[in-house]
C-alpha positions, 0 to 999 in steps of 0.5 A: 500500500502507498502512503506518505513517507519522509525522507528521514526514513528513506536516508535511514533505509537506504544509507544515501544522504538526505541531500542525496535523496531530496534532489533526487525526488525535486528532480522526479517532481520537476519532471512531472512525474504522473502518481508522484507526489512530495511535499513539505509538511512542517519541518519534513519533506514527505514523498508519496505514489498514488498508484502502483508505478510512477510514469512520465507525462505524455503531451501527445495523450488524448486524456486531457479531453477527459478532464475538460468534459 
């Protein structure tokens, strides 16, 4: 199951620096990753998917006729 993590946890799972894993998550977000969320909530940054693989964004899609009906 997906949920919020902070990336405290990631540094102390993975043993990459804080930095390290930060930049790396900014870089997936600016990107425009779809499922791909990170935010910061107070004083931690927290990264979440909201489905099961996180996929670039395709501008040649038809999906945004979707959401403009």
């Amino acid at each position: 199951m997906n949920h919020p993590i902070a990336i405290k946890e990631i540094v102390d799972k993975t043993g990459f620096s804080w930095s390290f894993v930060k930049k790396t998550l900014e870089r997936l977000k600016k990107e425009e990753y779809c499922g791909y969320n990170l935010e910061k909530s107070g004083g931690t940054w927290i990264a979440w998917k909201d489905r099961e693989h996180i996929l670039p964004k395709k501008d040649d899609t038809c999906g945004h006729l979707l959401k403009e009906s």
